[in-house]
VEXFIKOL-940955 format. One record per residue (C-alpha): x, y, z; chain; residue in one letter; residue number from 1. Coordinates in steps of 0.5 Angstrom, whole numbers, plus 500, padded with zeros to 3 digits. Each point is the difference from the previous one (the first is absolute). Layout:
<pts>
+-----+-----+-----+------+------+-----+
!  c1 !  c2 !  c3 ! unit ! code ! pos !
+-----+-----+-----+------+------+-----+
!   X !   Y !   Z !    A !    A ! NUM !
...
+-----+-----+-----+------+------+-----+
</pts>
This chain:
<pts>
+-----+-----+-----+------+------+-----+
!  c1 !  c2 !  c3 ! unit ! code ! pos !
+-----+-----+-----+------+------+-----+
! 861 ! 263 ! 108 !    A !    X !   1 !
! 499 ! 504 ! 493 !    A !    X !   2 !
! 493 ! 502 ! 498 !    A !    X !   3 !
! 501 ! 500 ! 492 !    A !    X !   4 !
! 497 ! 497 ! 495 !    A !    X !   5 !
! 502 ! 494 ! 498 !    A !    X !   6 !
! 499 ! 501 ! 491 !    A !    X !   7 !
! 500 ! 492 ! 497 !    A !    X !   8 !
! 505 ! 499 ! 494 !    A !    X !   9 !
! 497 ! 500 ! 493 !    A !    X !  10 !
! 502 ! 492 ! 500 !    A !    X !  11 !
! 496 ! 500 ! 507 !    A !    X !  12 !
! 494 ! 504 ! 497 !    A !    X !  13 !
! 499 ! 496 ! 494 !    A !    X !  14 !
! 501 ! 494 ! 505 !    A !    X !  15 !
! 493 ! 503 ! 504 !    A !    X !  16 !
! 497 ! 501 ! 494 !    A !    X !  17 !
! 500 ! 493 ! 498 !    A !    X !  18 !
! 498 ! 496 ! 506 !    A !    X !  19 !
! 493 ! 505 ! 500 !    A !    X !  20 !
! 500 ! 498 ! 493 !    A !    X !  21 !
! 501 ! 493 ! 501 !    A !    X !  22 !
! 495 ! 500 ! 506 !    A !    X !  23 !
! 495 ! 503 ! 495 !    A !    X !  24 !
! 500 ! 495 ! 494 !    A !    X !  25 !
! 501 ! 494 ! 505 !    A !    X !  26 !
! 493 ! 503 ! 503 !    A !    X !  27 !
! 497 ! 502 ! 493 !    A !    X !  28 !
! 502 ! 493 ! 496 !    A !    X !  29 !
! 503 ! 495 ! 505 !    A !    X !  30 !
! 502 ! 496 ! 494 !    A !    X !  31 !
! 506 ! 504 ! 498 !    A !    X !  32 !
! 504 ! 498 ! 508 !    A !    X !  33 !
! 505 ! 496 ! 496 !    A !    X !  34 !
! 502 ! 506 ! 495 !    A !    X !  35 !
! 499 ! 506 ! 506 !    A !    X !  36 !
! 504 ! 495 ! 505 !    A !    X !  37 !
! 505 ! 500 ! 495 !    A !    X !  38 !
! 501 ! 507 ! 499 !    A !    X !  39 !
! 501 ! 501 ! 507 !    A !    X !  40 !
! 504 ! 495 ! 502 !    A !    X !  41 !
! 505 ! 503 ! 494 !    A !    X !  42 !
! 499 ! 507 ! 505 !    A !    X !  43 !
! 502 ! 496 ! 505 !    A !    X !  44 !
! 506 ! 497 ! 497 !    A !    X !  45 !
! 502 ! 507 ! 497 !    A !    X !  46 !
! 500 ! 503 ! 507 !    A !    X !  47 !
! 503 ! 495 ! 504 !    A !    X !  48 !
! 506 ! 501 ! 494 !    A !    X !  49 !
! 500 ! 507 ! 500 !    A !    X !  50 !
! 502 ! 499 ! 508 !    A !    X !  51 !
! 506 ! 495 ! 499 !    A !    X !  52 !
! 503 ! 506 ! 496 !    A !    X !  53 !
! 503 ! 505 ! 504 !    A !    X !  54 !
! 501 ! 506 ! 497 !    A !    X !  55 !
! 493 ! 500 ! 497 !    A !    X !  56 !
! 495 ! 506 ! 501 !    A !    X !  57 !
! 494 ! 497 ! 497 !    A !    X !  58 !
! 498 ! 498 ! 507 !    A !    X !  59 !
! 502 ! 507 ! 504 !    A !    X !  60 !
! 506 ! 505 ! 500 !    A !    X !  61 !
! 506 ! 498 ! 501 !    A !    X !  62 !
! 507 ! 503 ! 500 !    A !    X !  63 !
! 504 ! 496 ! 495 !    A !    X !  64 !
! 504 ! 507 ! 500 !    A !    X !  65 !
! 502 ! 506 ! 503 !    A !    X !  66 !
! 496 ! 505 ! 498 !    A !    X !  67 !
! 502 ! 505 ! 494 !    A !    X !  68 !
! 503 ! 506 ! 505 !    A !    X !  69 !
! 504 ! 495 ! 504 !    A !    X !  70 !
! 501 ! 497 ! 493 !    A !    X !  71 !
! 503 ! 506 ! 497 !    A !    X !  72 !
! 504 ! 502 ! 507 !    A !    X !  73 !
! 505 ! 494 ! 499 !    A !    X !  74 !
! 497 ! 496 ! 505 !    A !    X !  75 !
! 499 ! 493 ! 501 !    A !    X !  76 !
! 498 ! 496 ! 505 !    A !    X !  77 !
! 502 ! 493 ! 505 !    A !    X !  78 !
! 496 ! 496 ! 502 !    A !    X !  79 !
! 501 ! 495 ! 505 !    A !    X !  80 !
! 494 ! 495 ! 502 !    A !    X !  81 !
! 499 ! 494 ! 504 !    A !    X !  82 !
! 504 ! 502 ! 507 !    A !    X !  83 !
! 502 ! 502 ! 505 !    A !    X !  84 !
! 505 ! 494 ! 500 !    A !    X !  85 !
! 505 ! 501 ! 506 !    A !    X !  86 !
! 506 ! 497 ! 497 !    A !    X !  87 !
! 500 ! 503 ! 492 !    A !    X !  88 !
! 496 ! 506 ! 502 !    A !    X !  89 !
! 506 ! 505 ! 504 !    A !    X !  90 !
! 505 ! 498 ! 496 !    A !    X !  91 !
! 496 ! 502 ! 494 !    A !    X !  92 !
! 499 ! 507 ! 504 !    A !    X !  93 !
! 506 ! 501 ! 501 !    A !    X !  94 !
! 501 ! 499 ! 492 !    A !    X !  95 !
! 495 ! 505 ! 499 !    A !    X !  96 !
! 504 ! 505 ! 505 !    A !    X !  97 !
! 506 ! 499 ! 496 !    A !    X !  98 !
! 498 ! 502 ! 493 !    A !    X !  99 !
! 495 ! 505 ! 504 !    A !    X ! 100 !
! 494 ! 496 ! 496 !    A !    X ! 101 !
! 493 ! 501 ! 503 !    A !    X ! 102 !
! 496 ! 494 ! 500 !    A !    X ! 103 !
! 492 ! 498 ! 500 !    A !    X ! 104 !
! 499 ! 494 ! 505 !    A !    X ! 105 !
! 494 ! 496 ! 499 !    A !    X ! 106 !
! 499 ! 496 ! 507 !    A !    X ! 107 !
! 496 ! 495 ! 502 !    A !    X ! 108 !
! 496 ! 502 ! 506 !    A !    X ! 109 !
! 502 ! 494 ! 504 !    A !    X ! 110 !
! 507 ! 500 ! 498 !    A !    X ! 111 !
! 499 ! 507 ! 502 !    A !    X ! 112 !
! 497 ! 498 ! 507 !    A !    X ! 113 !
! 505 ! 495 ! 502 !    A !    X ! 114 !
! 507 ! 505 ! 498 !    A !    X ! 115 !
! 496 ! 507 ! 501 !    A !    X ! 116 !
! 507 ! 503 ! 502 !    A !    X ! 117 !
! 502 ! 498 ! 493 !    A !    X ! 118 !
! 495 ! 503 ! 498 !    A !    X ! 119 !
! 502 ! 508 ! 503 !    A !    X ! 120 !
! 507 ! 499 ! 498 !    A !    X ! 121 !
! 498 ! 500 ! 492 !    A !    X ! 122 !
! 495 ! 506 ! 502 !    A !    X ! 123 !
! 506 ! 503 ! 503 !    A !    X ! 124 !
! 505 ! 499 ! 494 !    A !    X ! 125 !
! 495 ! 504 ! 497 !    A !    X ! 126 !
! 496 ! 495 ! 495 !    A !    X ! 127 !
! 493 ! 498 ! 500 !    A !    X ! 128 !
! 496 ! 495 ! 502 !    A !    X ! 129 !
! 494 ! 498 ! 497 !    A !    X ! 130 !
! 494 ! 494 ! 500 !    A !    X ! 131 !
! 502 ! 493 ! 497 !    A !    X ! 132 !
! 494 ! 496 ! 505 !    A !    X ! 133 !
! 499 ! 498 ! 506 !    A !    X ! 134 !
! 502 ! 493 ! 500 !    A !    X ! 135 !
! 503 ! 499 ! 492 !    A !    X ! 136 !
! 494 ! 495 ! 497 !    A !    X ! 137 !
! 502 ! 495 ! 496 !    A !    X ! 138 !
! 493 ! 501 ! 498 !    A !    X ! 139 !
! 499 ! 507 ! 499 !    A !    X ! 140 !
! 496 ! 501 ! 494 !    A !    X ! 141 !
! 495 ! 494 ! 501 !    A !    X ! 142 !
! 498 ! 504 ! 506 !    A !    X ! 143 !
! 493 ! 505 ! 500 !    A !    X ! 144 !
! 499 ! 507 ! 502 !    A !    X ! 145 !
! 499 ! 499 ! 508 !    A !    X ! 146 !
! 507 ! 495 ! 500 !    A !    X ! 147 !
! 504 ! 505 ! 497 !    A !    X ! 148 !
! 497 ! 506 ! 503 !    A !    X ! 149 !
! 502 ! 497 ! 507 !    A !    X ! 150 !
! 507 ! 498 ! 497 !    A !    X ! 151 !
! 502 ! 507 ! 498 !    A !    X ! 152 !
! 496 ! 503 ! 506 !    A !    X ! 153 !
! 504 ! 496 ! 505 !    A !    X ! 154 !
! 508 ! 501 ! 496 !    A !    X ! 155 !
! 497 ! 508 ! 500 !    A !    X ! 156 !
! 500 ! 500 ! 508 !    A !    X ! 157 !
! 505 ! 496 ! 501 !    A !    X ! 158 !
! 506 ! 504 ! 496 !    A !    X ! 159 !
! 496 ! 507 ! 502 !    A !    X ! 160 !
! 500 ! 498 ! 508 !    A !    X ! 161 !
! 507 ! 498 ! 498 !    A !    X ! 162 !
! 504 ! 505 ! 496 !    A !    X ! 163 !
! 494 ! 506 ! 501 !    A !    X ! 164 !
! 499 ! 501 ! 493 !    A !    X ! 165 !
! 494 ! 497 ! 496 !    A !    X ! 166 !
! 502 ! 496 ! 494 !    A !    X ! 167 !
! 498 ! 503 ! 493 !    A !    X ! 168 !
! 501 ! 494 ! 496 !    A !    X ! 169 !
! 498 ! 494 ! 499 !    A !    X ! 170 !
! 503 ! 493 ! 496 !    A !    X ! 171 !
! 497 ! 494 ! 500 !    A !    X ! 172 !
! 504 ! 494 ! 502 !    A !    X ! 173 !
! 502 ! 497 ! 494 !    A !    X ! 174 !
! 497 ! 506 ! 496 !    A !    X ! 175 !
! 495 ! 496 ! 499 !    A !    X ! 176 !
! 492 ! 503 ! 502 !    A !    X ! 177 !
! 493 ! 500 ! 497 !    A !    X ! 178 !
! 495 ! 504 ! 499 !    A !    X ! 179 !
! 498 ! 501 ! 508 !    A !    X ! 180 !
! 506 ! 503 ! 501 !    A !    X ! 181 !
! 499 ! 507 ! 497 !    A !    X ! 182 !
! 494 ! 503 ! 504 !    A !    X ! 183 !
! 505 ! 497 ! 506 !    A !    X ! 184 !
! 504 ! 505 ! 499 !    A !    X ! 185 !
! 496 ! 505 ! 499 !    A !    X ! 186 !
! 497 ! 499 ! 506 !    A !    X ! 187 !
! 507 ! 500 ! 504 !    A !    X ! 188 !
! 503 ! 506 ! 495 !    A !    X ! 189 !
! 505 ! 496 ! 498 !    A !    X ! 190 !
! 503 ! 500 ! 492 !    A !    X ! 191 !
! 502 ! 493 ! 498 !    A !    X ! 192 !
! 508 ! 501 ! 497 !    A !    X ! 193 !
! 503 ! 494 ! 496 !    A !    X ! 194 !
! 507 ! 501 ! 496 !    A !    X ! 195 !
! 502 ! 501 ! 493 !    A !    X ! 196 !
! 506 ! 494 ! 502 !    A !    X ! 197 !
! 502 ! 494 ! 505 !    A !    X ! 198 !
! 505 ! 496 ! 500 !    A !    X ! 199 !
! 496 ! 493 ! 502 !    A !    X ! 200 !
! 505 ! 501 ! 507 !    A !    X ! 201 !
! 496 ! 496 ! 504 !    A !    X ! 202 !
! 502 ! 494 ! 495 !    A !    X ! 203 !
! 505 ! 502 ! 495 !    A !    X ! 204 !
! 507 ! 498 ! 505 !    A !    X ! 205 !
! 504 ! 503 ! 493 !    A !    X ! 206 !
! 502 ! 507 ! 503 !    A !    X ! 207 !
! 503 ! 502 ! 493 !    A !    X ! 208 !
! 493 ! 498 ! 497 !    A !    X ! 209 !
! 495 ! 504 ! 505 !    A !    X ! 210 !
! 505 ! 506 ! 499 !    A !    X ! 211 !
! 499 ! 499 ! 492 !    A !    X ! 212 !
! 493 ! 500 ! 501 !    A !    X ! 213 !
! 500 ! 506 ! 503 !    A !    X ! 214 !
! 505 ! 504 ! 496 !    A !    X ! 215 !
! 496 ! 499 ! 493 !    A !    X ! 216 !
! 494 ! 505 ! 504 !    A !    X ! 217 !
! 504 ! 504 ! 504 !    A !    X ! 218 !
! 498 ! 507 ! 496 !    A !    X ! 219 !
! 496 ! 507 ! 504 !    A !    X ! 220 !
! 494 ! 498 ! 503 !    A !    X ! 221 !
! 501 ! 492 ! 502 !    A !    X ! 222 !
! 497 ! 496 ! 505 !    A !    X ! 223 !
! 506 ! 495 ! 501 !    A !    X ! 224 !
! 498 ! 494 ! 506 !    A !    X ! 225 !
! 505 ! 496 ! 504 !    A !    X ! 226 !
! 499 ! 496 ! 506 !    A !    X ! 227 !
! 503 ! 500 ! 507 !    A !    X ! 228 !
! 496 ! 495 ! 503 !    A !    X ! 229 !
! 499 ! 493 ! 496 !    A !    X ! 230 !
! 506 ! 502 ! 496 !    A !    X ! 231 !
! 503 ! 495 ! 496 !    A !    X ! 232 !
! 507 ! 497 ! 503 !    A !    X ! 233 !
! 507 ! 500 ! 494 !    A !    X ! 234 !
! 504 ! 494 ! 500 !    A !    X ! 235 !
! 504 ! 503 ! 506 !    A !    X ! 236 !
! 494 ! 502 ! 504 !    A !    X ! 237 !
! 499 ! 506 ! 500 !    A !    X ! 238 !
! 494 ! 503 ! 499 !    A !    X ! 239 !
! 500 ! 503 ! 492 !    A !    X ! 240 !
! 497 ! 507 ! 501 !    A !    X ! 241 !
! 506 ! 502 ! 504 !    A !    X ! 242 !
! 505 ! 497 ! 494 !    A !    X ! 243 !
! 494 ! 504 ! 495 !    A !    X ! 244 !
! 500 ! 507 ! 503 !    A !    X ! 245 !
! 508 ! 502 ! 499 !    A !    X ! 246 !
! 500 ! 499 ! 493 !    A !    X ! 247 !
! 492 ! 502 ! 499 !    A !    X ! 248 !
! 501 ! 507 ! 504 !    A !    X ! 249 !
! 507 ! 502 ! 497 !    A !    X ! 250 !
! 497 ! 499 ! 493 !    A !    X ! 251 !
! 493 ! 504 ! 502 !    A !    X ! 252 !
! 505 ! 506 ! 502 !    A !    X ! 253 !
! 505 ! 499 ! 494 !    A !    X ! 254 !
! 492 ! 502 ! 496 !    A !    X ! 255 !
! 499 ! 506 ! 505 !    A !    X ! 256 !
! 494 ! 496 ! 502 !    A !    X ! 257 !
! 498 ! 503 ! 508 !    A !    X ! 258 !
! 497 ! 495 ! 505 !    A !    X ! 259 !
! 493 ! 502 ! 503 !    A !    X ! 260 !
! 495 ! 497 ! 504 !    A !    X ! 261 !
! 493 ! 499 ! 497 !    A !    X ! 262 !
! 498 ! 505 ! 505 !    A !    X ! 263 !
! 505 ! 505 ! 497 !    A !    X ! 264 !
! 498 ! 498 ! 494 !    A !    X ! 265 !
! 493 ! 503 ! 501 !    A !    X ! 266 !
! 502 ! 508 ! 501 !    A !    X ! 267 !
+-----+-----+-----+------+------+-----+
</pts>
């Protein structure tokens, strides 16, 4: 457990600010609860917004880009969610070997427990595996503090006791949160990481279009985010991150862009 200190956002801040205030106009004049109720029904929508965008910062840090230094060596980095997954996993591996790529995995901890040697393997082609949850909730983001602490505690000792390293970072499912998450994450030590570019993988069964989606981003300091598990199938049935990632690594090279993994990214 880390034992910083969790520091509030402004939008946080201000939003603490107007429940004390509100509290305090309700007590001294109740007849205004129609217009304080509508201020903070509006606070609540603005927050609840704010959380369905995932690159957002108003609610917490969060990496939407490598940091500058790594920005300024070249570096880019992959980052594979929703796995491991037994079929497509491997056989992106074994891409990634090919174009000497390293990769950022995040896994689900449930996932991970029932493919655990899977796991190893991608520590052991020298990528990263990092925290997507424990059991990828659809309703993440309406879960509170103590929900969400119990998700990403189970997900950091499953991949730990798995892999042996602890995770360092965190993306929500979907890369949907609120505003409990943050103090979450600070408890755990973790730093939340979204991406610069998606290509809808999971949805878009168009390789060509997911590569085009991939490539107007593809410049020094990118996040960029595919899917191994839950990946879309093309018409001919195979899974579309494996039908993106030949042309997406060779352009990355042609553009003298360097591959790392968020940890690399951090030195």
């Amino acid at each position: 457990m880390n034992n910083a200190l969790w520091r509030p956002t402004l939008l946080i801040r201000a939003t603490l600010l107007l429940h004390a205030l509100a509290l305090i106009v309700v007590i001294a004049d109740p007849l205004q609860w129609r217009r304080v109720l509508f201020a903070v029904i509006a606070n609540h929508a603005l927050l609840m917004l704010t959380g369905l965008w995932p690159r957002s910062h108003w609610l917490g840090p969060n990496w939407t880009r490598l940091p500058p230094a790594a920005a300024d060596r070249h570096e880019i980095a992959l980052t594979i969610d929703d796995g491991p997954d037994p079929a497509v996993t491997p056989q992106v591996l074994d891409m990634l070997d090919r174009y000497h790529v390293r990769a950022t995995f995040f896994c689900i901890g449930e996932k991970a427990a029932h493919y655990p040697d899977l796991c190893r393997e991608i520590v052991r082609r020298g990528h990263t595996i990092e925290n997507h949850s424990q059991h990828h909730r659809h309703h993440f983001a309406m879960m509170g503090h103590a929900a969400m602490m119990r998700e990403l505690q189970a997900a950091q000792h499953t991949l730990t006791a798995i892999t042996g390293k602890p995770p360092l970072f965190f993306r929500a499912p979907a890369g949907l949160r609120n505003p409990f998450l943050d103090p979450v994450l600070t408890k755990l030590d973790l730093r939340l990481a979204s991406w610069s570019a998606r290509g809808f993988d999971t949805r878009v069964n168009d390789a060509a279009r997911v590569t085009n989606r991939l490539l107007r981003n593809l410049r020094a300091g990118a996040i960029l985010l595919l899917h191994d598990g839950n990946a879309a199938r093309t018409p001919g049935g195979i899974p579309v991150i494996l039908d993106v990632l030949p042309t997406l690594l060779t352009a990355a090279r042609a553009a003298d862009l360097r591959f790392v993994t968020l940890r690399a990214a951090l030195l």
